[in-house]
C-alpha positions in Angstrom: 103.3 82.2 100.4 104.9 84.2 103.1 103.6 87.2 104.1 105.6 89.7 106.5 107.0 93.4 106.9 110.1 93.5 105.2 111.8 96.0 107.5 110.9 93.9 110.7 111.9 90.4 109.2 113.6 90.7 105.4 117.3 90.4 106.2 117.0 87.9 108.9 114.4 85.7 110.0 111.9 85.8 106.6 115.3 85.3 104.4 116.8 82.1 106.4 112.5 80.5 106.6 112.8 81.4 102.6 116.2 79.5 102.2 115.5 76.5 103.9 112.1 75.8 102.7 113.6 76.3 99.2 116.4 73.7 99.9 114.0 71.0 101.2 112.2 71.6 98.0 109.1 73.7 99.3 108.4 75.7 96.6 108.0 79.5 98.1 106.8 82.4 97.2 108.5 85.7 98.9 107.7 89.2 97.2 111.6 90.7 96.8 110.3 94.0 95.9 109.8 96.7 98.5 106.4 97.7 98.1 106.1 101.9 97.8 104.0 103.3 100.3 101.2 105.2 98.6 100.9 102.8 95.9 97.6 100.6 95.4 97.7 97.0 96.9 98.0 94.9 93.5 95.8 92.5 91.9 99.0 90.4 91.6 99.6 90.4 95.0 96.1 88.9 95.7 96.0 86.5 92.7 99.5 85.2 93.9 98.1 84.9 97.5 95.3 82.6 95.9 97.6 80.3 94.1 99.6 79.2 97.0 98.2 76.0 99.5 100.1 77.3 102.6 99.9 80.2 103.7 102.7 82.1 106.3 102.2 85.4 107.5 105.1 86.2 110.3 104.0 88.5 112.7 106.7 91.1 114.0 105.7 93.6 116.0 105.6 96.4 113.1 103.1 93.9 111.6 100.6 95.9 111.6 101.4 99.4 111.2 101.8 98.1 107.2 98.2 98.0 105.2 99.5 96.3 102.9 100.3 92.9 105.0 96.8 94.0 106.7 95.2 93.9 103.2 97.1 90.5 102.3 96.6 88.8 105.6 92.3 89.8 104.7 92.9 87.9 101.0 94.1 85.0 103.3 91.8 85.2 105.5 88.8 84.7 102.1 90.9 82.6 100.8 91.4 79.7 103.8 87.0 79.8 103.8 86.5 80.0 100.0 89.6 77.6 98.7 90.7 75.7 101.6 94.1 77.0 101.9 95.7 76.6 105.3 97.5 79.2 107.6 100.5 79.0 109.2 101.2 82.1 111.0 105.0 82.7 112.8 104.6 84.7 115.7 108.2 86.3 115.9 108.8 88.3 118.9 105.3 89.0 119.8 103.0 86.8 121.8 100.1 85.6 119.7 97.3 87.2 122.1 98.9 90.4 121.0 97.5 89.6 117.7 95.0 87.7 118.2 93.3 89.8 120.9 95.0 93.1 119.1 96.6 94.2 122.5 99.8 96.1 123.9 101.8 97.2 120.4 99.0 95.6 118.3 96.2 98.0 120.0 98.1 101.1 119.7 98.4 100.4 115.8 95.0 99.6 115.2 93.9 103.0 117.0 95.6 104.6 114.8 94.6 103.1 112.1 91.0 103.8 112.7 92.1 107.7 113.2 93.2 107.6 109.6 
């Protein structure tokens, strides 16, 4: 299951990851629609998140400014304690103590979304 922020990664880096795990015979999952902002996170969404044993969320630095790859990477999160699934995360041109330790462009977007 890959998870990422199709503006930061779509057309490039999530598409070519998506091709070649398909042609080595990784079955992936890779949501083609754009999601409308102001719409409700779907159930399907989080059922599909559920179904998959690997999980990849790719972490550009828009990442986070998106709730709904915030809500997904929270279902992953459950899922790797409650079902065993494993994560993978890509780190693609951010340093991963950015998001771990949610500093530089990862701080600023979590600030404001605690305003909101």
């Amino acid at each position: 299951f890959l998870s990422f922020r199709g503006p930061d990664t779509r057309a490039g880096f999530t598409d070519h990851l998506y091709t070649r795990l398909n042609d080595a015979g990784v079955h992936t999952f890779k949501d083609d629609e754009e999601l409308c902002i102001g719409e409700g996170f779907t159930s399907e969404l989080l059922q599909a998140i559920k179904r998959w044993k690997i999980l990849i969320p790719i972490f550009p630095k828009g990442y986070a400014s998106s709730i709904w790859c915030l809500k997904g990477l929270v279902q992953m999160v459950k899922c790797r304690k409650n079902e065993r699934q494993k994560i993978m995360p890509i780190f693609y041109s951010v340093a991963p103590s950015e998001v771990q330790h949610q500093i530089g462009g990862y701080a600023k977007t979590f600030r404001s979304h605690e305003k909101k």
